[in-house]
N, CA and C atoms as a LAMMPS dump frame, in Angstrom:
ITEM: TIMESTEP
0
ITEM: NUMBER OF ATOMS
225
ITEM: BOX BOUNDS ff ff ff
-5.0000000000000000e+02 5.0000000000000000e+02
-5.0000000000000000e+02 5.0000000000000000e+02
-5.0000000000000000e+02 5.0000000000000000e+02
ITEM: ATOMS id mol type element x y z
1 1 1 N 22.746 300.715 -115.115
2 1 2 C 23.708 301.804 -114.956
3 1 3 C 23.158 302.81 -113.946
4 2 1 N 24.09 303.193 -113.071
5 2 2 C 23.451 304.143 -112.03
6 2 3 C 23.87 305.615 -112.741
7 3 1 N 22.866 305.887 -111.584
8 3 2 C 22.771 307.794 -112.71
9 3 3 C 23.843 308.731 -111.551
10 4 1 N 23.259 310.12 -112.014
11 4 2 C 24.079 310.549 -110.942
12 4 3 C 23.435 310.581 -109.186
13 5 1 N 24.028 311.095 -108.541
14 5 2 C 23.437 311.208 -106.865
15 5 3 C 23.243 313.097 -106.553
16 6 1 N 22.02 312.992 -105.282
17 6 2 C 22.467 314.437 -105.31
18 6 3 C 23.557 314.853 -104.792
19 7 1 N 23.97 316.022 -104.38
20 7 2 C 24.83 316.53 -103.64
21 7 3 C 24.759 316.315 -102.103
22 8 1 N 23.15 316.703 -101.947
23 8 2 C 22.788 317.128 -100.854
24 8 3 C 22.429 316.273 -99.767
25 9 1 N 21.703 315.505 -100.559
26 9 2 C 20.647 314.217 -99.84
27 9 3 C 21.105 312.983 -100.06
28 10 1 N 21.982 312.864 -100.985
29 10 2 C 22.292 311.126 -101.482
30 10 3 C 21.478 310.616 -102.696
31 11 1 N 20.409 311.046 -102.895
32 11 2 C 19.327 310.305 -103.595
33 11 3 C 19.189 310.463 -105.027
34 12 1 N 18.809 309.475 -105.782
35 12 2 C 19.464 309.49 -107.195
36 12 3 C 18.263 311.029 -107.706
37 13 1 N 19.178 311.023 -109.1
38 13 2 C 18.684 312.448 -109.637
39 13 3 C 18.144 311.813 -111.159
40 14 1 N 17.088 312.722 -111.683
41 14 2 C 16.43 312.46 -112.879
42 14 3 C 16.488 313.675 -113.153
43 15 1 N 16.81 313.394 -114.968
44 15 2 C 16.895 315.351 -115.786
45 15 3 C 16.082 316.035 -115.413
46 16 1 N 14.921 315.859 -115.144
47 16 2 C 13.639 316.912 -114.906
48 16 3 C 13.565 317.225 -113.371
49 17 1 N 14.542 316.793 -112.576
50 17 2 C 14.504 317.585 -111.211
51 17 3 C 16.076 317.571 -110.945
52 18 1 N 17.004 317.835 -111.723
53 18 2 C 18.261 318.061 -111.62
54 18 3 C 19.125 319.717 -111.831
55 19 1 N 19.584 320.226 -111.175
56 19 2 C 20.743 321.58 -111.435
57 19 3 C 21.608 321.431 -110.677
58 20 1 N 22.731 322.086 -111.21
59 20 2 C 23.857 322.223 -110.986
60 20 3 C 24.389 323.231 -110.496
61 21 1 N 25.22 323.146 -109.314
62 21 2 C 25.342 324.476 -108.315
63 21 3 C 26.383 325.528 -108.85
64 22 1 N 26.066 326.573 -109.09
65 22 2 C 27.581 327.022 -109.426
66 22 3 C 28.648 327.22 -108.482
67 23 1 N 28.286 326.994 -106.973
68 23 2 C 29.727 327.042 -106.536
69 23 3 C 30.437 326.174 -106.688
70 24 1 N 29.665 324.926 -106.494
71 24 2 C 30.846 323.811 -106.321
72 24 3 C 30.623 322.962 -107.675
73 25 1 N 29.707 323.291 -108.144
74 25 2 C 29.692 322.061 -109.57
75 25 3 C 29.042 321.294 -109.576
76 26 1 N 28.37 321.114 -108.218
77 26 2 C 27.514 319.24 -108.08
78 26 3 C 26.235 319.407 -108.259
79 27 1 N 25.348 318.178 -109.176
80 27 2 C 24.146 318.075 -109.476
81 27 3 C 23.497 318.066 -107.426
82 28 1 N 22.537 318.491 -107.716
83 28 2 C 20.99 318.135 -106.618
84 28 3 C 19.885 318.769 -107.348
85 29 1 N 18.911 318.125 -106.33
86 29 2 C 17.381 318.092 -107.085
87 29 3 C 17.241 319.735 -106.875
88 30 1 N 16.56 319.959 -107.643
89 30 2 C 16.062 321.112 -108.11
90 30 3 C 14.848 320.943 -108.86
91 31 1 N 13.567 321.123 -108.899
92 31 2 C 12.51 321.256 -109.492
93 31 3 C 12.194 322.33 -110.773
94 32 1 N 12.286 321.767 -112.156
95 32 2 C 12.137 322.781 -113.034
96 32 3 C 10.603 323.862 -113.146
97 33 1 N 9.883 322.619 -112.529
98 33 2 C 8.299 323.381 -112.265
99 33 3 C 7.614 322.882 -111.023
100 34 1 N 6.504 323.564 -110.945
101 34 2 C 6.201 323.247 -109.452
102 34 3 C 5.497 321.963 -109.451
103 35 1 N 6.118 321.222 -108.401
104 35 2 C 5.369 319.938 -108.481
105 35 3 C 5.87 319.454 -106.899
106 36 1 N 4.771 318.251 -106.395
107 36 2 C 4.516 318.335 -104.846
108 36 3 C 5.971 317.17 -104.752
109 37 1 N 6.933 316.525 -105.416
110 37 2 C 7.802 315.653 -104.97
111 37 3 C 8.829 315.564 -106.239
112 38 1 N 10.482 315.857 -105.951
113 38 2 C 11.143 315.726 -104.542
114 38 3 C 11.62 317.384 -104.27
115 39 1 N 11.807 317.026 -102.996
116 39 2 C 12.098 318.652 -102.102
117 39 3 C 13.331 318.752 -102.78
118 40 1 N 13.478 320.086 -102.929
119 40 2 C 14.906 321.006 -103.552
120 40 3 C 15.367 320.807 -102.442
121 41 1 N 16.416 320.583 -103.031
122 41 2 C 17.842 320.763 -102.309
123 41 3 C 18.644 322.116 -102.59
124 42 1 N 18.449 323.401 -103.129
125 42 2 C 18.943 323.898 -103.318
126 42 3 C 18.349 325.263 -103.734
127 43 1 N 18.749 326.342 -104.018
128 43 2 C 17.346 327.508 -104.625
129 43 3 C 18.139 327.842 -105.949
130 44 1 N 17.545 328.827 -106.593
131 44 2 C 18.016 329.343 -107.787
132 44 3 C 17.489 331.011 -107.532
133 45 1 N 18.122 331.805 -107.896
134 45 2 C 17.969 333.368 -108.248
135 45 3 C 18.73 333.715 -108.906
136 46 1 N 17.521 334.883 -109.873
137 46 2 C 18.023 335.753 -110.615
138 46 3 C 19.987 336.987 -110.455
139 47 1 N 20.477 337.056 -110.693
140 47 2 C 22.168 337.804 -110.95
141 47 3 C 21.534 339.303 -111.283
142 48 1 N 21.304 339.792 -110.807
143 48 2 C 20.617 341.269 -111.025
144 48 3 C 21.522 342.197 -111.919
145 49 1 N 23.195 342.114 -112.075
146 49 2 C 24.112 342.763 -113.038
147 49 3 C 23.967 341.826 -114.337
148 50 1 N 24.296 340.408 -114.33
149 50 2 C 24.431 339.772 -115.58
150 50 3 C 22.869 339.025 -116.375
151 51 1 N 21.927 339.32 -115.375
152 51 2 C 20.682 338.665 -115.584
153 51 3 C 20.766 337.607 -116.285
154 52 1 N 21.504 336.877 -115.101
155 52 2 C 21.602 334.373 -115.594
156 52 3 C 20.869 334.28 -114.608
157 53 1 N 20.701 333.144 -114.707
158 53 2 C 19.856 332.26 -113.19
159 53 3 C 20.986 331.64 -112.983
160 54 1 N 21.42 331.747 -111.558
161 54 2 C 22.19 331.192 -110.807
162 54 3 C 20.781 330.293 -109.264
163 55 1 N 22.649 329.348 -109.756
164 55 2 C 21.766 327.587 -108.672
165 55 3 C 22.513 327.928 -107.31
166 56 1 N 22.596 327.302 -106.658
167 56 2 C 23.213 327.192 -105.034
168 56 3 C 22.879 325.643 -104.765
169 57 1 N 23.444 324.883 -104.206
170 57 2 C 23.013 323.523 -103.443
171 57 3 C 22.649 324.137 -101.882
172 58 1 N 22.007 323.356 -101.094
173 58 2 C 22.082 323.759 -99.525
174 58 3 C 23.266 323.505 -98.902
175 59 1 N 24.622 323.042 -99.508
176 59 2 C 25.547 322.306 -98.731
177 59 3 C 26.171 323.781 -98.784
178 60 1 N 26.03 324.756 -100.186
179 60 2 C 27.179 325.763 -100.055
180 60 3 C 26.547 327.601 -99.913
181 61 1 N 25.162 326.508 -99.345
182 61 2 C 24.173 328.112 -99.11
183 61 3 C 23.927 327.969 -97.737
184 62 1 N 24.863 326.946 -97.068
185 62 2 C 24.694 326.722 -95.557
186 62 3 C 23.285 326.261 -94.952
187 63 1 N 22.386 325.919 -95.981
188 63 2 C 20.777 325.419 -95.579
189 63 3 C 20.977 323.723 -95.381
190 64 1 N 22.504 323.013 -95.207
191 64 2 C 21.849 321.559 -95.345
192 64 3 C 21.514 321.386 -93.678
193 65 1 N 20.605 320.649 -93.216
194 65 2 C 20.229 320.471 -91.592
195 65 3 C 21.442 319.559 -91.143
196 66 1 N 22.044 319.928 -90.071
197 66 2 C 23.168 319.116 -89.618
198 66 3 C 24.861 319.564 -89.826
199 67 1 N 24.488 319.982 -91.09
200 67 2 C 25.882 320.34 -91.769
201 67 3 C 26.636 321.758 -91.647
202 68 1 N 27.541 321.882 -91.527
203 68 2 C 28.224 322.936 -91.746
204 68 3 C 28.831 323.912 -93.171
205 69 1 N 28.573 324.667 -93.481
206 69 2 C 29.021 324.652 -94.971
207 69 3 C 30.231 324.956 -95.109
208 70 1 N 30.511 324.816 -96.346
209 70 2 C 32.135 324.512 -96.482
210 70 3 C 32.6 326.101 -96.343
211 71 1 N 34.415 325.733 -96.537
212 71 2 C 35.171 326.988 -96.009
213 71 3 C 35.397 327.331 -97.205
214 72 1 N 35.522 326.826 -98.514
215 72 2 C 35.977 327.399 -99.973
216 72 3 C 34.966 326.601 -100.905
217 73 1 N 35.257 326.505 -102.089
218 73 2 C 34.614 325.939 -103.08
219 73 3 C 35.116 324.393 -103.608
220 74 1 N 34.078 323.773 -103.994
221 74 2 C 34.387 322.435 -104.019
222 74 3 C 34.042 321.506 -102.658
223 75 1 N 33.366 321.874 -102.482
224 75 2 C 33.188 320.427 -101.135
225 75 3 C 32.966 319.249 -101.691
């Protein structure tokens, strides 16, 4: 059974390096702790009014190399 893919990169995702973006919804790697492999695809920061951790992918934080980021939500 295949798992999920990232958003960002294509490349399959495992629970322990997986989050979910809040703009658009889609899993990419994300690193829960520091460790030398695989590269984030995406960052996380603190919401300074609601104090959550909010995710971003690079596709909708405009960081993917090549890409353009989208015009609304959901790419």
């Amino acid at each position: 059974m295949e798992g999920p893919f990232c958003v960002v990169c294509g490349g399959p995702l495992a629970a322990e390096t997986t989050a979910y973006c809040n703009g658009c919804g889609q899993p990419f790697h994300f690193r829960h702790q520091e460790a030398p492999e695989p590269e984030d695809c995406g960052q996380a920061w603190l919401h300074l009014q609601y104090l959550t951790l909010e995710f971003g992918c690079n596709l909708c934080l405009g960081r993917a190399p090549g890409l353009e980021p989208p015009v609304g939500l959901g790419h």
